[in-house]
C-alpha positions in Angstrom: 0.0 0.0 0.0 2.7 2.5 0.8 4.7 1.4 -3.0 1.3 2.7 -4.6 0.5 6.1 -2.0 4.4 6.7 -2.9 3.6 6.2 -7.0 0.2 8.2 -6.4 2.6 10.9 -4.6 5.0 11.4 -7.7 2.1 11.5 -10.2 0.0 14.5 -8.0 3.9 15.9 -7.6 4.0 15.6 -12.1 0.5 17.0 -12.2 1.4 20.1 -10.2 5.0 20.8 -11.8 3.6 20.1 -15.4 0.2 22.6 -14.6 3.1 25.2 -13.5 5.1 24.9 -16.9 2.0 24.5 -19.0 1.2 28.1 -16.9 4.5 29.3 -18.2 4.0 28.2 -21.7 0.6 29.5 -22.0 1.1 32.5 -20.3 4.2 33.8 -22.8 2.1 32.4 -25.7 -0.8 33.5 -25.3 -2.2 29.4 -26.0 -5.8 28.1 -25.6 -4.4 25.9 -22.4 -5.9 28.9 -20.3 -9.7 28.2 -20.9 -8.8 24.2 -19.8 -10.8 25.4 -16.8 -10.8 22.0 -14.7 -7.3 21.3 -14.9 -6.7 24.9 -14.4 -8.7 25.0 -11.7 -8.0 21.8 -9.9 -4.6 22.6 -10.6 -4.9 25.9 -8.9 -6.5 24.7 -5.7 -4.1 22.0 -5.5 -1.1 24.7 -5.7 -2.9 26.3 -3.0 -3.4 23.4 -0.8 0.8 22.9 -0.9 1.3 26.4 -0.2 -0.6 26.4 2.7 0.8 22.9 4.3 4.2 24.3 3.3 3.6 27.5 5.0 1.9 25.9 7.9 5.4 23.6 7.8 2.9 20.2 7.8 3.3 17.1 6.1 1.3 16.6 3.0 -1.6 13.8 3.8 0.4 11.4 1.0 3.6 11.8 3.1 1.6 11.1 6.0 0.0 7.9 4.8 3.0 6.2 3.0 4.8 6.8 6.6 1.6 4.6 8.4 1.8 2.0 5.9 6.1 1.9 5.7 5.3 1.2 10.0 2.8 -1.2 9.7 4.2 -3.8 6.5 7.4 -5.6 6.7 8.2 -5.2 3.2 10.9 -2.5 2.9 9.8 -1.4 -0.4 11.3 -2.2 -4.2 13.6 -0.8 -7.1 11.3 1.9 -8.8 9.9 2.7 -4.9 13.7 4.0 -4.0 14.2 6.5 -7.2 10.8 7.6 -6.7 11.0 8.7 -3.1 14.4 10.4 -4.1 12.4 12.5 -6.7 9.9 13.2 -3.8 11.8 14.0 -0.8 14.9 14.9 -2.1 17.8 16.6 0.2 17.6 19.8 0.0 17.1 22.6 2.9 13.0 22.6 3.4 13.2 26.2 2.8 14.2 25.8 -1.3 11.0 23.9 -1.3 9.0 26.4 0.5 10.2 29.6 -1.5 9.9 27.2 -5.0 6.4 26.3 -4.2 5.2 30.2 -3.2 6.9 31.1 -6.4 4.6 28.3 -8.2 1.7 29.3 -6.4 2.1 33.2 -6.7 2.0 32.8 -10.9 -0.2 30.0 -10.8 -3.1 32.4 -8.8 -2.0 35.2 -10.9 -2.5 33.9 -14.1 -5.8 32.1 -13.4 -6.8 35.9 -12.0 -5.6 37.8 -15.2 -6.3 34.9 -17.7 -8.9 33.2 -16.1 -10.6 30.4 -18.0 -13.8 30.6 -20.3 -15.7 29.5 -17.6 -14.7 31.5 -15.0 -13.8 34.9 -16.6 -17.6 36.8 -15.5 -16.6 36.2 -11.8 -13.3 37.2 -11.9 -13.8 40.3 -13.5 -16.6 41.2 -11.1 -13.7 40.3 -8.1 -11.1 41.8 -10.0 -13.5 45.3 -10.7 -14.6 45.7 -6.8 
């Protein structure tokens, strides 16, 4: 249970880093990806979510989990398990990972506020016009 929290980890980890650059990308070319307004969206309150726990200095609730399930199985874990948790929780100073993910979140919340999606853009601009 803790190999697949840890894969589930890395994947919402991919989904948040990819969201950012996609951000980047559409942001400097001006590219349809801004009216994708689910991803952008869950994307968004996902970026918020870290920032918070990271600014809170919490665990996210994956960490959390894979650490119960490493305490309670015997197996110590396999091959692709190892790299991946080296992607995840790699050894750095906690702070690089705070300030990178505020960065993240800063442009990620700015540009669903300036470029918001299809969907959203009526709401926004009444916010954004107050």
């Amino acid at each position: 249970m803790a190999e697949m929290i840890t894969a589930i980890h890395f994947l919402w980890i991919l989904f948040m880093l990819t969201g950012f650059f996609w951000t980047l990308i559409a942001i400097f070319l001006h590219q349809r990806f801004f009216n994708f307004f689910w991803f952008r969206t869950l994307h968004l309150t996902g970026i918020l979510f870290v920032a918070t726990l990271a600014l809170l200095d919490k665990y996210c609730p994956l960490t959390v989990l894979e650490n119960y399930f490493r305490r309670v199985t015997a197996y110590p874990g396999g091959f692709m398990i190892h790299y991946l948790e080296i992607l995840i929780y790699p050894d750095v100073n906690p702070q690089v990972i705070q300030i990178g993910t505020l960065i993240v979140t800063l442009v990620s919340l700015a540009a669903y506020l300036l470029r918001p999606p299809e969907r959203t853009k009526n709401w926004v601009k009444r916010i954004l016009n107050r």
